[in-house]
DRENGU-161491 format. One record per residue (C-alpha): z, x, y. Coordinates in steps of 0.2 Angstrom, whole numbers. Last residue first. Layout:
% residues N
<r <Z X Y>> ...
//
This chain:
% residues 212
<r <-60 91 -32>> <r <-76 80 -39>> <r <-71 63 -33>> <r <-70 46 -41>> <r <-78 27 -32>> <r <-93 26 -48>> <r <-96 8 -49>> <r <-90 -5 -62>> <r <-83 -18 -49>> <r <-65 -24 -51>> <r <-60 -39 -63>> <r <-49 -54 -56>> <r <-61 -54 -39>> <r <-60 -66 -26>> <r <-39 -67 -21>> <r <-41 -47 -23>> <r <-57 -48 -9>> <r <-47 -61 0>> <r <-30 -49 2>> <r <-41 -35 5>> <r <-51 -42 19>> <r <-34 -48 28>> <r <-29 -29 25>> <r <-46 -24 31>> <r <-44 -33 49>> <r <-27 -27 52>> <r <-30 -9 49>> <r <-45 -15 63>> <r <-33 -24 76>> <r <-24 -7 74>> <r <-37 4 79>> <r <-43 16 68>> <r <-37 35 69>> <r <-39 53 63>> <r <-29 66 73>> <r <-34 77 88>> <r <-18 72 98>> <r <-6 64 87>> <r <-11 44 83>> <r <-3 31 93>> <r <-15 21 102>> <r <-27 25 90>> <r <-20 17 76>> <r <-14 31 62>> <r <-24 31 44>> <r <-20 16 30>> <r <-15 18 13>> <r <-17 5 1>> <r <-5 1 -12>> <r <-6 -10 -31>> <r <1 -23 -38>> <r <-7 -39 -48>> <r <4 -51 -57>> <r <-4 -63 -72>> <r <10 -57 -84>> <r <26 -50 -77>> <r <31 -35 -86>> <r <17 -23 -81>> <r <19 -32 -63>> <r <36 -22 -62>> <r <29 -4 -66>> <r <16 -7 -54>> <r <27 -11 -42>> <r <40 2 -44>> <r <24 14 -45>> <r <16 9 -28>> <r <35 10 -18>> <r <38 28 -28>> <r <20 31 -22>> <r <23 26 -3>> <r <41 34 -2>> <r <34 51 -7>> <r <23 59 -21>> <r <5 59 -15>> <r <-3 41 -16>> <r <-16 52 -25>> <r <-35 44 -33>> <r <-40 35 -17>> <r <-54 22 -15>> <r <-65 23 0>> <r <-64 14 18>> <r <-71 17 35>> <r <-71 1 45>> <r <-89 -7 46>> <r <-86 -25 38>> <r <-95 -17 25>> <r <-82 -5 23>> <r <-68 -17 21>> <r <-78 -26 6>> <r <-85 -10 -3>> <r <-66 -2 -2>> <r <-58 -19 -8>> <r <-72 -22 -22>> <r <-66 -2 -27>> <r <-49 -5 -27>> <r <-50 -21 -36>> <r <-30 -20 -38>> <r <-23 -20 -55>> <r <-16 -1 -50>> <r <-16 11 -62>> <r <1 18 -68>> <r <7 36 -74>> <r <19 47 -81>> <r <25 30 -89>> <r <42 25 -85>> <r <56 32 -95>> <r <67 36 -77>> <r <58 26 -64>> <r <50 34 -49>> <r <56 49 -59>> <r <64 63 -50>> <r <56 81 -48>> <r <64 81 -32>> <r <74 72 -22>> <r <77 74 -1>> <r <88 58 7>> <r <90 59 23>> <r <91 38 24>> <r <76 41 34>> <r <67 50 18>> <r <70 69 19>> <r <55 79 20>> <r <43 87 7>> <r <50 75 -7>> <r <46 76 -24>> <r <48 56 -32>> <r <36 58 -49>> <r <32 42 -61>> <r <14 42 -53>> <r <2 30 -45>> <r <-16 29 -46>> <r <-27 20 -39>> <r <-24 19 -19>> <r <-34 10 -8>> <r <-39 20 7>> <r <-43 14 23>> <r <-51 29 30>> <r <-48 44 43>> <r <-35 51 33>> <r <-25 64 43>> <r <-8 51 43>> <r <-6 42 27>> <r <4 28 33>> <r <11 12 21>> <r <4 -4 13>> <r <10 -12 -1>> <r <-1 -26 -9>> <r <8 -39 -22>> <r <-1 -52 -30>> <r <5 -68 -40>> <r <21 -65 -31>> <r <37 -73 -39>> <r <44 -75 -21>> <r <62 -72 -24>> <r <63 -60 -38>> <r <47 -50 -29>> <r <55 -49 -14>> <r <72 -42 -21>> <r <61 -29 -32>> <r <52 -24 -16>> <r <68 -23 -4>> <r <77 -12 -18>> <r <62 -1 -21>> <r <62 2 -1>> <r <82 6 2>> <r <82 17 -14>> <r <67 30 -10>> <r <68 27 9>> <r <54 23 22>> <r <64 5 23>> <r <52 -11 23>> <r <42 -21 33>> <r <39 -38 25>> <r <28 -52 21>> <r <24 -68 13>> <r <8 -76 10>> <r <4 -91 2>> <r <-15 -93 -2>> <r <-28 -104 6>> <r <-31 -92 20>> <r <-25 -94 40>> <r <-16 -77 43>> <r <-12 -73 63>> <r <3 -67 64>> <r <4 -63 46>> <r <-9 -51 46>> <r <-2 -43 64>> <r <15 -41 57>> <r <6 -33 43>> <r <-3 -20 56>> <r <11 -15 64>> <r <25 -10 47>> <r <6 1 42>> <r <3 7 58>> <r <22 15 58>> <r <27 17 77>> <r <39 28 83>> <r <35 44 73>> <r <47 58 73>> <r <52 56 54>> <r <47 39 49>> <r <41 24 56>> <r <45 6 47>> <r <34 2 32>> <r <21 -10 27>> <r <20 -26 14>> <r <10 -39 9>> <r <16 -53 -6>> <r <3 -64 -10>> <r <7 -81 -19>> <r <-7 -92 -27>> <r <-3 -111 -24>> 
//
């Protein structure tokens, strides 16, 4: 049986919530598909939150891995196709950990793709009428240095599949005048992303890139 490993994150600086941690509980609460799933909220910090992924992905041997964190001001699902071997932190983490100019993983590529079908993933979400695009920056926080540790690990495990999506804030808990879904419809296209990636080994040959 096909594993899928979903994760989210807990809040972070002054936010009490984290969409992201809220809407995989959701997944999981109600997930009825062929494959296995396992899931997990993890730490918004550099060490913590690589630590947790690596130990999931020892245990479970994920045939897939989808991380999913919060980019508040987006007002799309957006998977993420890029991840890069840079930890530059505006804020400290919730450990109060600030680095900068540090490798994701010292000697890694200065780069990694996901081998997600981002593009499949945006069409399928969007169709089910939630806003979604594909994403060329993760930025340079915990939700790229999460994307690139597990990119960097499904490079040595053949047949595995990583890559992140970045949702926007739920509207019960969005700042004022901020971008938002609601929660039951991050939910919604996480579910959708997980079939669309069960569906599809090779993504779809479309244009999905921006101009700036």
């Amino acid at each position: 049986m096909t594993t899928v490993l979903l994760t989210g994150f807990e809040p972070f600086a002054a936010d009490p919530t984290n969409p992201s941690g809220d809407a995989v509980r959701l997944v999981a609460g109600g997930w009825d598909g062929a494959a296995r799933l396992v899931t997990d909220v993890l730490p918004v910090t550099f060490a913590g939150a690589a630590a947790r992924l690596e130990e999931l992905i020892e245990r479970h041997c994920p045939d897939i891995v989808i991380s999913t964190g919060l980019a508040g001001g987006r007002d799309a699902v957006t998977p993420e196709r890029v991840a890069i071997n840079l930890q530059d932190a505006r804020i400290p983490d919730n450990d109060g950990s600030q680095p900068v100019d540090l490798p994701c993983v010292p000697g890694g590529p200065a780069a990694l793709f996901s081998s997600l079908p981002v593009k499949a993933i945006a069409r399928d979400v969007s169709a089910g009428g939630i806003p979604a695009r594909v994403s060329l920056s993760a930025g340079s926080y915990v939700c790229n240095h999460v994307f690139y540790v597990a990119a960097h690990g499904a490079a040595s495990r053949p047949g595995t599949r990583a890559g992140f999506i970045h949702v926007p804030w739920d509207t019960a808990h969005a700042p004022e005048g901020q971008p938002a879904l609601p929660l039951a419809d991050i939910a919604a296209a996480l579910h959708v992303a997980i079939a669309t990636t069960l569906a599809t080994p090779h993504d779809l040959l479309v244009p999905a890139g921006s101009i700036h």
